[in-house]
Residue frames as qw, qx, qy, qz and C-alpha x, y, z in Angstrom:
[[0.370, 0.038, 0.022, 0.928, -40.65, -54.08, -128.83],
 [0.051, -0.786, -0.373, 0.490, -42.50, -50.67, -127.79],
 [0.306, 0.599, 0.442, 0.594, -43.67, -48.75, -130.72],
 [0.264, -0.528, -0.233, 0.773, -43.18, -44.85, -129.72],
 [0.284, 0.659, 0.424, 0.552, -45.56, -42.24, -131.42],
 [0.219, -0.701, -0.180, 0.654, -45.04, -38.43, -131.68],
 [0.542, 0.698, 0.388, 0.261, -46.89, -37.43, -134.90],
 [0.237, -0.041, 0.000, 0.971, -45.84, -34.32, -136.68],
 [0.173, -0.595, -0.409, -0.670, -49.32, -33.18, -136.39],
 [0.476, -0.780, -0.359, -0.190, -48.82, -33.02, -132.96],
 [0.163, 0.826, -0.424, 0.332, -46.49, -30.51, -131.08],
 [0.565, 0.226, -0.699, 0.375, -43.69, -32.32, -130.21],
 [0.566, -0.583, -0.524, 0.254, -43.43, -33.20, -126.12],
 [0.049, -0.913, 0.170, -0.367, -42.32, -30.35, -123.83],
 [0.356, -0.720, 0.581, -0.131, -39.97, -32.82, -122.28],
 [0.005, -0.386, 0.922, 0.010, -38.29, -36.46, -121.85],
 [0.460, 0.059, 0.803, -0.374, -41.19, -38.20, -122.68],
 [0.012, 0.093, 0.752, 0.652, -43.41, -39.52, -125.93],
 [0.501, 0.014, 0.077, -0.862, -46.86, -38.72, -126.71],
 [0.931, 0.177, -0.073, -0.310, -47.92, -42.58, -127.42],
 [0.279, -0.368, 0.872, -0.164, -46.43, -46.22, -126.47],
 [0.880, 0.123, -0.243, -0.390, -47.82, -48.99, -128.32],
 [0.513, -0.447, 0.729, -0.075, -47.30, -52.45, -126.21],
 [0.445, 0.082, -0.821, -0.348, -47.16, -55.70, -128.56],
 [0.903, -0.275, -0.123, -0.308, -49.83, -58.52, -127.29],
 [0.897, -0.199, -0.394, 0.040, -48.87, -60.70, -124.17],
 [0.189, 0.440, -0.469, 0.742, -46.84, -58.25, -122.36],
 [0.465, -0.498, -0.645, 0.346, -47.48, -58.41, -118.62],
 [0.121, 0.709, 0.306, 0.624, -48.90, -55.84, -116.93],
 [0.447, -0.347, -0.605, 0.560, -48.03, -53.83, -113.60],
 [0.241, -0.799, -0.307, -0.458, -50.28, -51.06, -112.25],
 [0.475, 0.156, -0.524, 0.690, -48.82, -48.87, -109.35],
 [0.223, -0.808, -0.518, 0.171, -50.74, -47.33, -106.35],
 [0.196, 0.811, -0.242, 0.495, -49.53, -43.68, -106.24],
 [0.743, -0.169, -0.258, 0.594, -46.04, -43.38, -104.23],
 [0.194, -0.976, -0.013, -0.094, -45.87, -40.58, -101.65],
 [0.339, 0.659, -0.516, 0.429, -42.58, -38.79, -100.81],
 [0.441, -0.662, 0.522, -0.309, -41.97, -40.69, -97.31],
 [0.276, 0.341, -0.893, 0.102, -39.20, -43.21, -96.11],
 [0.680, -0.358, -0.638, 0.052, -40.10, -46.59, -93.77],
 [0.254, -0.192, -0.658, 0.682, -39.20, -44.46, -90.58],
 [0.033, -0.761, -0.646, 0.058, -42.37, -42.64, -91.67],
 [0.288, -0.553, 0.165, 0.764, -40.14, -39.28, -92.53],
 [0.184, 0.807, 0.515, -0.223, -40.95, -36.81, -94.65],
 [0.491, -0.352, -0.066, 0.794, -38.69, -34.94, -95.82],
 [0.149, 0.747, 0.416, -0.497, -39.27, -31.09, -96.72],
 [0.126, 0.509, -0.489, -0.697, -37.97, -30.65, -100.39],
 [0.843, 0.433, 0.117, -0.298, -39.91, -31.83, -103.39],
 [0.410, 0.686, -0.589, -0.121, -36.69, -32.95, -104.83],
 [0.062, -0.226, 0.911, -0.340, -36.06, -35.44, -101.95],
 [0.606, 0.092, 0.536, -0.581, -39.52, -36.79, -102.12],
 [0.739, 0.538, -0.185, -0.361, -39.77, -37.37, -105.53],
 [0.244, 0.466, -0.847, 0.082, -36.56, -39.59, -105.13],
 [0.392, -0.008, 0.766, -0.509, -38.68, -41.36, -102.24],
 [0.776, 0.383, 0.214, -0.454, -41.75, -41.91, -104.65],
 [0.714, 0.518, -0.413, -0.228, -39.35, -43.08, -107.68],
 [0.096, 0.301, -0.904, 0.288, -37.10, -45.64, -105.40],
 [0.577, 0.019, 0.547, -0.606, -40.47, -46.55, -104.17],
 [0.503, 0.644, -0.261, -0.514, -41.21, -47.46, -107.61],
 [0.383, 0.693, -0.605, -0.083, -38.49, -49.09, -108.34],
 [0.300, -0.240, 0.849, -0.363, -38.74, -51.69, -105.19],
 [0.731, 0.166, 0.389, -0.536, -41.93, -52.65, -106.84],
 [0.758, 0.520, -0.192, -0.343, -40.87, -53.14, -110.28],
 [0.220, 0.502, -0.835, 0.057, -38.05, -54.86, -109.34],
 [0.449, -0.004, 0.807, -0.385, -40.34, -57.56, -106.75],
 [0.775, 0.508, 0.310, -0.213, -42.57, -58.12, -110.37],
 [0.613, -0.055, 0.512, 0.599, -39.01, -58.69, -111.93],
 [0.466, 0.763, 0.330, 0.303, -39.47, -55.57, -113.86],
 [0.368, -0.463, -0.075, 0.803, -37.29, -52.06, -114.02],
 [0.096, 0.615, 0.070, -0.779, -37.75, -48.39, -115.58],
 [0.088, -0.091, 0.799, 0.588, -36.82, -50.00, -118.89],
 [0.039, -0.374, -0.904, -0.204, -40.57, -51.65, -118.78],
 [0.054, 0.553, 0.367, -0.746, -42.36, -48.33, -117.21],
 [0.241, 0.525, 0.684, 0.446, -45.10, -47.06, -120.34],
 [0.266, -0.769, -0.380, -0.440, -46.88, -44.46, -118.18],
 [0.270, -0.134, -0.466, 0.832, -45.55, -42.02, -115.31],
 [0.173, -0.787, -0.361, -0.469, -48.55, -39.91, -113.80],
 [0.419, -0.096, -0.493, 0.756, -46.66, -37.38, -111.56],
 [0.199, -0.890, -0.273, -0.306, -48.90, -34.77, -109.09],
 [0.489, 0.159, -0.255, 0.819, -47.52, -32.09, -107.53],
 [0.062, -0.826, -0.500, 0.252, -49.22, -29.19, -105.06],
 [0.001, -0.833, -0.050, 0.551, -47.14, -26.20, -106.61],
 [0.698, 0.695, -0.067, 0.158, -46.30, -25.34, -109.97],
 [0.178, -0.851, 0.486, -0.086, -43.06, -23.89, -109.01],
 [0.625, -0.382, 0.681, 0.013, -41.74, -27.75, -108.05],
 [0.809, 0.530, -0.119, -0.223, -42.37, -28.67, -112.01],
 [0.611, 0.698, -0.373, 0.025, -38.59, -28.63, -112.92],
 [0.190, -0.564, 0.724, -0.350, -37.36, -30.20, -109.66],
 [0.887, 0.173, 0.369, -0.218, -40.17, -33.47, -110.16],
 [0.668, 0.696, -0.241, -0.108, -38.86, -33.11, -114.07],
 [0.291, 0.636, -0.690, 0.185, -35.06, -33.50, -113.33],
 [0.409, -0.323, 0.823, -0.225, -35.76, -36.46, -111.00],
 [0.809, 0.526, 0.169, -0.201, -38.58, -38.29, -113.47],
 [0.482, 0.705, -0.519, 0.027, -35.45, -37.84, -116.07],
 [0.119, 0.576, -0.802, 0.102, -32.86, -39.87, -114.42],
 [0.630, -0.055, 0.677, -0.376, -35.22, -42.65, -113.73],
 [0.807, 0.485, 0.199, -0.272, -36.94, -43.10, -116.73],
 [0.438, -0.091, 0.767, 0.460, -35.07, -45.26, -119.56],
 [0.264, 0.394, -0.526, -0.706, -35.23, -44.83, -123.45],
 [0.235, -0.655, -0.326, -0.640, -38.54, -45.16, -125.14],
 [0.104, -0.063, 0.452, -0.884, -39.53, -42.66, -122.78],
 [0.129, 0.576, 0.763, -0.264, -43.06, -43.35, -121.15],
 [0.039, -0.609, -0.435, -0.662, -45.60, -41.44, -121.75],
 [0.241, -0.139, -0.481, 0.831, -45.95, -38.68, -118.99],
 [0.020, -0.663, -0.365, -0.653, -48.38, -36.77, -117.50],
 [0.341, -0.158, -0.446, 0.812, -47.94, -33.88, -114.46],
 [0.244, -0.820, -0.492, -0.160, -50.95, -32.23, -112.18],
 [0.066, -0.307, 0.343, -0.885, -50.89, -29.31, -109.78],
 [0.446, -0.625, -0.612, -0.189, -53.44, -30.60, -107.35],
 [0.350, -0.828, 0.048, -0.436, -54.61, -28.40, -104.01],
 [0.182, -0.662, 0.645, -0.334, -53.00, -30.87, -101.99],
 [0.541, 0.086, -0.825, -0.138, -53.04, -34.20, -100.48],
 [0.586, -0.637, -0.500, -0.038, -54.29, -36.44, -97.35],
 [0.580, -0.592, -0.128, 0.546, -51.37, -34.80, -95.22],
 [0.019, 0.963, -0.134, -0.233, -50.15, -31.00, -95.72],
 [0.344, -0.774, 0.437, 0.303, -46.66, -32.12, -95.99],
 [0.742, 0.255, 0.563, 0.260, -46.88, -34.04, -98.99],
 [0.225, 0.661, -0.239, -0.675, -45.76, -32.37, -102.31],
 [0.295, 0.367, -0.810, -0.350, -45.40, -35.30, -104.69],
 [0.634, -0.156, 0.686, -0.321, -47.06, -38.17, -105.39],
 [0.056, 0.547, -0.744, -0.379, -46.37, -40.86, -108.22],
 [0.840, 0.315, 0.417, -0.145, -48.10, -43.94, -110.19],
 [0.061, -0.526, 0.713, 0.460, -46.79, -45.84, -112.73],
 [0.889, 0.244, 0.199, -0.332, -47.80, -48.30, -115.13],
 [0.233, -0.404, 0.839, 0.280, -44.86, -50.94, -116.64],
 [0.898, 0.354, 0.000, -0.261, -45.42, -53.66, -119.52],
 [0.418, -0.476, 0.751, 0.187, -43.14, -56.55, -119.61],
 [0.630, 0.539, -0.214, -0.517, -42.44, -57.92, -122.72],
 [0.814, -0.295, 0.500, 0.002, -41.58, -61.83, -123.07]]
């Protein structure tokens, strides 16, 4: 069982997520490359809402091929190239993620390898036997 910390010395989260995740010993572990917003026809599409769906279905193909699912997800690290796209990343992040919420952390970066990126995802999962 995942131990979920969010002292009261420390202000509470600013969203769906916990400050601290303690795994028990002998969980497996799965490490994600970051997941850009594009599909297998190599599309793009131009709303940060639709990408972020692309990056978290991406996700989701993996954890499911290491027999794992959101349930087992510890750690979401989500970048983004405008602030502005926060609450549109946020409200997709939410309906993935399962109860204990990961721990979360969201960048603003200048950009990525291609312009048209806006989003790009990593995860980390622990499976517990």
């Amino acid at each position: 069982m995942k131990k979920t910390f969010n002292p009261a010395l420390v202000r509470r989260p600013f969203g769906n997520y916990n400050h601290g995740l303690l795994v028990p010993p002998g969980a497996s572990l799965l490490v994600t490359s970051g997941q850009l917003g594009i599909g297998l026809d190599d599309a793009v599409p131009s709303d940060i809402t639709a990408q972020a769906e692309l990056c978290f279905e991406a996700i989701k193909a993996i954890l499911e091929e290491a027999e794992m699912s959101f349930a087992d997800v510890i750690r979401i690290s989500g970048f983004v190239t405008r602030r502005e796209d926060f609450p549109a990343y946020m409200a997709v992040r939410d309906r993935y993620t399962l109860d204990p919420k990961p721990v979360s952390t969201l960048l603003v970066i200048g950009g990525f390898t291609r312009p048209e990126f806006l989003v790009e995802v990593e995860v980390t999962a622990a499976k517990i036997f």
